[in-house]
MMTF fields as JSON, N, C-alpha, C and O atoms, coordinates in Angstrom:
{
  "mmtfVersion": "1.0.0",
  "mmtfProducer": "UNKNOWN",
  "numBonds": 387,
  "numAtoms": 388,
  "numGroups": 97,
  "numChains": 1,
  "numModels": 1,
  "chainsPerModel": [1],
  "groupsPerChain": [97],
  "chainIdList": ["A"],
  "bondAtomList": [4, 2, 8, 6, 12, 10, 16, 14, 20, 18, 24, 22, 28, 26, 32, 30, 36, 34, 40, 38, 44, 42, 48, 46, 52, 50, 56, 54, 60, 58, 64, 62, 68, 66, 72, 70, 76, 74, 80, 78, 84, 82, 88, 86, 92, 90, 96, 94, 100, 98, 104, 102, 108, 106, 112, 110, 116, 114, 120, 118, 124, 122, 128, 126, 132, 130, 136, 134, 140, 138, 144, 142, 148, 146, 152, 150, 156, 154, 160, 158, 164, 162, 168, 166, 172, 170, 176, 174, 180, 178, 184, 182, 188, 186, 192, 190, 196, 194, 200, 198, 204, 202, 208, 206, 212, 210, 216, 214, 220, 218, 224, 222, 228, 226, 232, 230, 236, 234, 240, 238, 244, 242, 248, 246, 252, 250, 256, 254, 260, 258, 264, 262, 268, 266, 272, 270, 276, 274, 280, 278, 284, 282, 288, 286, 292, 290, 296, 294, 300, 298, 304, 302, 308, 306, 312, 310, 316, 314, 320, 318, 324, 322, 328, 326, 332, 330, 336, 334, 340, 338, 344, 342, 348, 346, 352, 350, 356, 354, 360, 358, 364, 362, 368, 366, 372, 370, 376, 374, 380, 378, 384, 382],
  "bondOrderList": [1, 1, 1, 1, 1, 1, 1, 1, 1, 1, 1, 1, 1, 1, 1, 1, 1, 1, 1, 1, 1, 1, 1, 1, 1, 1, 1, 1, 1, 1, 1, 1, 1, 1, 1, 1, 1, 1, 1, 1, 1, 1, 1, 1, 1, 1, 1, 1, 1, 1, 1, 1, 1, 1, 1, 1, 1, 1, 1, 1, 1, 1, 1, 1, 1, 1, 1, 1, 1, 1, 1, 1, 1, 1, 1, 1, 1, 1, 1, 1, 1, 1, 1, 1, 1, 1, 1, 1, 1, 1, 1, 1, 1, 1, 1, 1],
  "groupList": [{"groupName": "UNK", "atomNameList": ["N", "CA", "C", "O"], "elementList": ["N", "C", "C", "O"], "formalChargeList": [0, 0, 0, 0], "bondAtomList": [1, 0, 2, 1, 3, 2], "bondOrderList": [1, 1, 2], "singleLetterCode": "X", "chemCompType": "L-PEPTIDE LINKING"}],
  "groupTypeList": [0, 0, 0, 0, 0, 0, 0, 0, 0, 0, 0, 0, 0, 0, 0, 0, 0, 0, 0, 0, 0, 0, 0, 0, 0, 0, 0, 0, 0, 0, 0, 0, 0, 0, 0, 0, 0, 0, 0, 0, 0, 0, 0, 0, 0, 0, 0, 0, 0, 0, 0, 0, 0, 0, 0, 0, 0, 0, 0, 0, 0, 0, 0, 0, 0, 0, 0, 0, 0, 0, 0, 0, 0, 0, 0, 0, 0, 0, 0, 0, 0, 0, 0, 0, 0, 0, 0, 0, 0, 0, 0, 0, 0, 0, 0, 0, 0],
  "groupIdList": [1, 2, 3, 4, 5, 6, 7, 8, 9, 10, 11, 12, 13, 14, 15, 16, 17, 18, 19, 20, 21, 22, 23, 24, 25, 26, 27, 28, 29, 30, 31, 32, 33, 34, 35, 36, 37, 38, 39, 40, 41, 42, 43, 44, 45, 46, 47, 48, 49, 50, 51, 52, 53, 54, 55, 56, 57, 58, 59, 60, 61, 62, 63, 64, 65, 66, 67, 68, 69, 70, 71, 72, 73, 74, 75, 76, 77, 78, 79, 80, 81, 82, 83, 84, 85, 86, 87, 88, 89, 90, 91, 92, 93, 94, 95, 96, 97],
  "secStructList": [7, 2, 2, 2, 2, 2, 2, 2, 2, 2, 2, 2, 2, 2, 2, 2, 2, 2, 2, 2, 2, 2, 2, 2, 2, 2, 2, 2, 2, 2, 2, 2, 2, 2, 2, 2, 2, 2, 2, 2, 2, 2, 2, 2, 2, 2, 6, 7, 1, 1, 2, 2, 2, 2, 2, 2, 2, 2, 2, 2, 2, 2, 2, 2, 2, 2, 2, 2, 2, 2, 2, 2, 2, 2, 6, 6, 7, 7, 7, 7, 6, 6, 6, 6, 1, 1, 7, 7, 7, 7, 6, 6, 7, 7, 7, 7, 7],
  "xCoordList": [77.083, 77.747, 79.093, 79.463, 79.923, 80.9, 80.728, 81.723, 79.832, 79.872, 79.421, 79.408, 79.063, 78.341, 79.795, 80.091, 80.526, 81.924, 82.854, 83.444, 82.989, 83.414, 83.155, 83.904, 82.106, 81.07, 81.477, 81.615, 81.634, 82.253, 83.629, 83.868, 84.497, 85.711, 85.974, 86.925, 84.935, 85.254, 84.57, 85.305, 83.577, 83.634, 84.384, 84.613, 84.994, 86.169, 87.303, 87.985, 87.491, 88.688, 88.38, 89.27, 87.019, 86.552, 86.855, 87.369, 86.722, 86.455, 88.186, 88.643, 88.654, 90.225, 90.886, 91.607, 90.194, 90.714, 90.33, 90.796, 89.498, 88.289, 89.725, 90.613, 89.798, 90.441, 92.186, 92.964, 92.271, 93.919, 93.955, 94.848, 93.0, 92.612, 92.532, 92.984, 91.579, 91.327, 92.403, 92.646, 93.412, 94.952, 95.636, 96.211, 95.865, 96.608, 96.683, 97.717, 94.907, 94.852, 95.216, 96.189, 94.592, 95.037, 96.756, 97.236, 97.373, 98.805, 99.719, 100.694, 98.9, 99.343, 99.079, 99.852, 97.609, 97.361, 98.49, 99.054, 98.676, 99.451, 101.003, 101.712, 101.28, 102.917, 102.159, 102.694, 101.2, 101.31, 101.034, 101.064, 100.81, 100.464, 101.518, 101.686, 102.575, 103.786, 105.098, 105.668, 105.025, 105.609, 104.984, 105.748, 103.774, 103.434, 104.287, 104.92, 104.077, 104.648, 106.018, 106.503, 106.783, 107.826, 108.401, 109.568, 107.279, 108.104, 107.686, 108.424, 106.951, 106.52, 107.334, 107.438, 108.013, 109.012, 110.616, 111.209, 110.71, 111.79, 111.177, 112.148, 109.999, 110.125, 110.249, 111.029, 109.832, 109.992, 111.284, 111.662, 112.498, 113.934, 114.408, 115.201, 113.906, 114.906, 114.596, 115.447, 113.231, 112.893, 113.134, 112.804, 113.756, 113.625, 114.875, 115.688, 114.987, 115.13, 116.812, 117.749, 116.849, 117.905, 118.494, 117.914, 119.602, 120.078, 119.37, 119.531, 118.519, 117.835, 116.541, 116.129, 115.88, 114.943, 115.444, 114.623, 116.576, 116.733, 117.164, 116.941, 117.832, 118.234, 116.478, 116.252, 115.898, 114.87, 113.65, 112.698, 113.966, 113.284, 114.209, 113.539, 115.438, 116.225, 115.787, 115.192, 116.181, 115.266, 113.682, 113.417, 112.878, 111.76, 111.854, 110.965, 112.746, 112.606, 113.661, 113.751, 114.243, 114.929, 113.997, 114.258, 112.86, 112.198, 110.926, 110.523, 110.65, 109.769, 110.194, 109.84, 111.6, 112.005, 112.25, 111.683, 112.486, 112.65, 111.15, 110.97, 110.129, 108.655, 108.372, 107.784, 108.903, 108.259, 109.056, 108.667, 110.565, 111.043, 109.912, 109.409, 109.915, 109.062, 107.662, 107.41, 107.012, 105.612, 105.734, 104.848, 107.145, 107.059, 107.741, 107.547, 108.295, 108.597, 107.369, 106.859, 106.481, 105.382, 104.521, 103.904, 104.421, 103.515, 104.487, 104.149, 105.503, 106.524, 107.069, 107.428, 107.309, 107.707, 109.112, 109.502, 109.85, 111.641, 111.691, 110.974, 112.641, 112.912, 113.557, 114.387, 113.77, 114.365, 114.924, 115.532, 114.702, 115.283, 114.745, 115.249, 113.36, 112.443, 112.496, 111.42, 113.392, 113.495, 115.025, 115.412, 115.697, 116.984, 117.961, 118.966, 117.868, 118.777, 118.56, 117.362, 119.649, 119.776, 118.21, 117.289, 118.172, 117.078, 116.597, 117.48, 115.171, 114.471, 113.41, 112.333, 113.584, 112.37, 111.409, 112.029, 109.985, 109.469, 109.5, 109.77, 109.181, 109.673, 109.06, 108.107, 109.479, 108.49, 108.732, 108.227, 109.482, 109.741, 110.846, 111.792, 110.695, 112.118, 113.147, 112.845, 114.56, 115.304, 116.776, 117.525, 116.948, 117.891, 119.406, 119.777, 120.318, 121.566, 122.637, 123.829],
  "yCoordList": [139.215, 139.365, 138.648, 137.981, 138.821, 137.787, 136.4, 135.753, 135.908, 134.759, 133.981, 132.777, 135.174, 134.563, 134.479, 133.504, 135.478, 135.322, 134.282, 133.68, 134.042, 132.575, 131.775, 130.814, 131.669, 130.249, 130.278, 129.173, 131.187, 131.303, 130.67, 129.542, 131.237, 130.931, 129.613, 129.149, 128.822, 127.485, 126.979, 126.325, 127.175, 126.153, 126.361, 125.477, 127.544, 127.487, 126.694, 126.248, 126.501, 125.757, 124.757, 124.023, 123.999, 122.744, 122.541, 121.438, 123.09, 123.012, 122.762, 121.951, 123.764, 123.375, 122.003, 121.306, 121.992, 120.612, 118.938, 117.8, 119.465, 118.187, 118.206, 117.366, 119.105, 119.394, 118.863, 118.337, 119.449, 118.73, 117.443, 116.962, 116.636, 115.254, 114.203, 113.081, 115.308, 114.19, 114.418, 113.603, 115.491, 115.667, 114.761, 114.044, 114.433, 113.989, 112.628, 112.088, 111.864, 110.991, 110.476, 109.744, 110.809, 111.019, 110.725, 109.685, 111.693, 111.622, 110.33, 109.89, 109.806, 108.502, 107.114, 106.194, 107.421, 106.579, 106.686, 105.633, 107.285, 108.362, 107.422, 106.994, 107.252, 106.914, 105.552, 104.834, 104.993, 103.413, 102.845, 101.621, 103.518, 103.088, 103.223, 102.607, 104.202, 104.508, 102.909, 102.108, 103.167, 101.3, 100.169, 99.655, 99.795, 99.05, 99.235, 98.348, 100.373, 100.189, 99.699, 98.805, 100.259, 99.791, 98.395, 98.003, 97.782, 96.205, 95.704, 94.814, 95.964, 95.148, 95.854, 95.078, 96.903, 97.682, 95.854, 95.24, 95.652, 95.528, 94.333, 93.585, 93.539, 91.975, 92.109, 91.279, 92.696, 92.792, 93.204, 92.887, 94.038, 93.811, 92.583, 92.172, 91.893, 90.286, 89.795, 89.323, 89.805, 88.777, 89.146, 88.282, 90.538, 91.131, 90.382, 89.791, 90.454, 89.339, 89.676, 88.921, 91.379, 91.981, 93.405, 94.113, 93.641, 94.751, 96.236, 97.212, 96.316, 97.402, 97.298, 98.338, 96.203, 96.396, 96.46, 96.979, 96.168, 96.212, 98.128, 98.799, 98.379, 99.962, 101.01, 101.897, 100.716, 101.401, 100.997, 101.711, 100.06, 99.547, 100.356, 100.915, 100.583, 100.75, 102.547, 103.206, 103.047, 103.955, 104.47, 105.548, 103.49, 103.7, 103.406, 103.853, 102.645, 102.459, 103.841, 104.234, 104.116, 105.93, 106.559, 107.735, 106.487, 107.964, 107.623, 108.404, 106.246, 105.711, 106.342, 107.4, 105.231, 105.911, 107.623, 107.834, 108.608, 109.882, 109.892, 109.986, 109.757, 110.065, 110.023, 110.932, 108.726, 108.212, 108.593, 108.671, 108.805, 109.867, 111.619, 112.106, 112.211, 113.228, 113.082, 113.585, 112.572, 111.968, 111.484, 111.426, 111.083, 110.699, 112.416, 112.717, 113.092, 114.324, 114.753, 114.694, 115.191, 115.99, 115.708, 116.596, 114.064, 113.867, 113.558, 112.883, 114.354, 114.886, 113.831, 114.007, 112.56, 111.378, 111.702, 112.616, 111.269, 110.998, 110.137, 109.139, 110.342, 108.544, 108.195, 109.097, 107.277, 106.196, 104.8, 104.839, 103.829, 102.804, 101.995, 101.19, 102.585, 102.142, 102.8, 102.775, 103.533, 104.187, 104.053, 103.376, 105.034, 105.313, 104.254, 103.999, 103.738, 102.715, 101.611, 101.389, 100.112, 99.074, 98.45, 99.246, 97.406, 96.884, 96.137, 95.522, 96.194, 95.668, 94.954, 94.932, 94.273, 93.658, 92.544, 91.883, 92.502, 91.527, 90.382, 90.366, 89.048, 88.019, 87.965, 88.716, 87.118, 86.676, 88.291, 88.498, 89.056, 90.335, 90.587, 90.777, 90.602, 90.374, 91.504, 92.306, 91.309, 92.076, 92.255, 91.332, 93.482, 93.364, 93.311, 93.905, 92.442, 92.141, 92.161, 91.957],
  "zCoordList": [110.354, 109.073, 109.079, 108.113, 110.352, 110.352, 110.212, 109.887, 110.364, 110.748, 109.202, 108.943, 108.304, 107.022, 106.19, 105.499, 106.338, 105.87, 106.056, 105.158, 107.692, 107.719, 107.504, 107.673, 107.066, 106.803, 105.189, 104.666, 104.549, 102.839, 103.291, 102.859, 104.06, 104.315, 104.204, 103.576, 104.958, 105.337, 103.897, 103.156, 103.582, 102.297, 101.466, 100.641, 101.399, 100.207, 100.276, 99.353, 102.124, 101.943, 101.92, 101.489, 102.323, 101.956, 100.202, 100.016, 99.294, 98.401, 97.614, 96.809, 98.258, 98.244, 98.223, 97.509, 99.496, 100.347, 99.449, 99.497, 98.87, 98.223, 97.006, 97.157, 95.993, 94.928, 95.007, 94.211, 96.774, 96.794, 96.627, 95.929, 97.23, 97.298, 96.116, 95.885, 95.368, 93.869, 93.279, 92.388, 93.478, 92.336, 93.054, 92.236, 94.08, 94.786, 94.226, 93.833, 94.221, 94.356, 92.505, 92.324, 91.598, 90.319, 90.134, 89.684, 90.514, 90.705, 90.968, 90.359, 92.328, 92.99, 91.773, 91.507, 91.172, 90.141, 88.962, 88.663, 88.617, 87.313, 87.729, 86.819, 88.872, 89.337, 89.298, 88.453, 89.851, 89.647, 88.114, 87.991, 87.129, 85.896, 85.234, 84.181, 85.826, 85.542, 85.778, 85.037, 87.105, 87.687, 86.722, 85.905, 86.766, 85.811, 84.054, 83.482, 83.643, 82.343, 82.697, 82.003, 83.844, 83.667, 83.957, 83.969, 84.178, 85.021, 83.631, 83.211, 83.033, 81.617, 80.749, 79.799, 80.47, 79.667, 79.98, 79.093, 81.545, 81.719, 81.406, 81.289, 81.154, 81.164, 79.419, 78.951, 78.768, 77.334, 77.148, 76.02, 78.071, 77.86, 77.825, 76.978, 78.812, 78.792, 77.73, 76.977, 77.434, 76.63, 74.943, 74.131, 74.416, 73.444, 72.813, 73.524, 71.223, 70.251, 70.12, 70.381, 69.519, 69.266, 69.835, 70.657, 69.307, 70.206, 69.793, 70.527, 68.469, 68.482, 69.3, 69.814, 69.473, 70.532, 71.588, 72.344, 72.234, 73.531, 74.051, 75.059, 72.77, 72.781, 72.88, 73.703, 72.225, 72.196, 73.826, 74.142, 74.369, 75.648, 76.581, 77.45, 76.676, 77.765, 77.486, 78.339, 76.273, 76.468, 77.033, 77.565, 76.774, 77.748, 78.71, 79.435, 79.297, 80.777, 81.841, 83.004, 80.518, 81.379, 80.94, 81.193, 80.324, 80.209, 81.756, 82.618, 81.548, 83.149, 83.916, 84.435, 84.117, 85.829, 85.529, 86.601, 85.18, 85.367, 86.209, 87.423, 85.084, 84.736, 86.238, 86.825, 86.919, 88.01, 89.53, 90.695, 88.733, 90.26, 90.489, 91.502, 88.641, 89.25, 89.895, 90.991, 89.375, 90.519, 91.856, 92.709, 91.959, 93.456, 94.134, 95.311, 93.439, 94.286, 94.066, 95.185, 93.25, 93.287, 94.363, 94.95, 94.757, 95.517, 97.62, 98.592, 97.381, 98.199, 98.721, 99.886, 98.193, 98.589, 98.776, 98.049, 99.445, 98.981, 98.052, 98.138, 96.83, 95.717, 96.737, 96.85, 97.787, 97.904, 97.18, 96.11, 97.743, 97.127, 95.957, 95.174, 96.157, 94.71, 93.757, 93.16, 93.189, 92.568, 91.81, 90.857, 92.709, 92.364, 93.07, 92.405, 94.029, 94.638, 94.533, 94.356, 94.577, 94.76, 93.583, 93.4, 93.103, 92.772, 94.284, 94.882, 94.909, 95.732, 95.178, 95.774, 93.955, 93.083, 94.297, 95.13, 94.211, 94.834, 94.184, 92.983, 95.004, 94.303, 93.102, 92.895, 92.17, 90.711, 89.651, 88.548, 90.296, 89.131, 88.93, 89.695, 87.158, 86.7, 87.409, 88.292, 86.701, 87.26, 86.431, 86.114, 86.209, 84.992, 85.522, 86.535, 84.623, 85.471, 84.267, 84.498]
}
């Protein structure tokens, strides 16, 4: 009889385990679709005509980066430097100055 119990035990936490995984992995997607909007938020800053588009972009790009520091704590990252510090743009991505 014990052994039928542990055997529940363990698939439950299998089942757990499966569930932490696909949120996890969801999440990680969720923060890269997040980065994406924002490098195209910031290439449509440079390139934007007037100062009300540029006001309403700089606003989306503070509501991004928040969006995208909390996804990186949820998924227990530290924000480091991709985030909150220094710009580290890779080459060929814009960069606001």
């Amino acid at each position: 009889m014990g052994e039928v119990i542990r055997l529940e035990e363990i698939d439950r936490e299998r089942r757990r385990s499966r569930a932490r995984v696909a949120k996890r992995a969801h999440l990680e997607r969720a923060v890269a679709v997040l980065r994406e909007n924002l490098a195209a938020a910031a290439v449509a800053l440079r390139d934007a005509p007037d100062t009300s588009a540029q006001t309403e972009l700089l606003d989306r790009i503070e509501r991004l980066a928040a969006m995208i520091r909390y996804g990186t704590r949820m998924l227990g990252e530290t924000p480091g430097s991709d985030v909150d510090g220094p710009s580290t743009a890779p080459a060929g991505c814009p960069t606001l100055t």
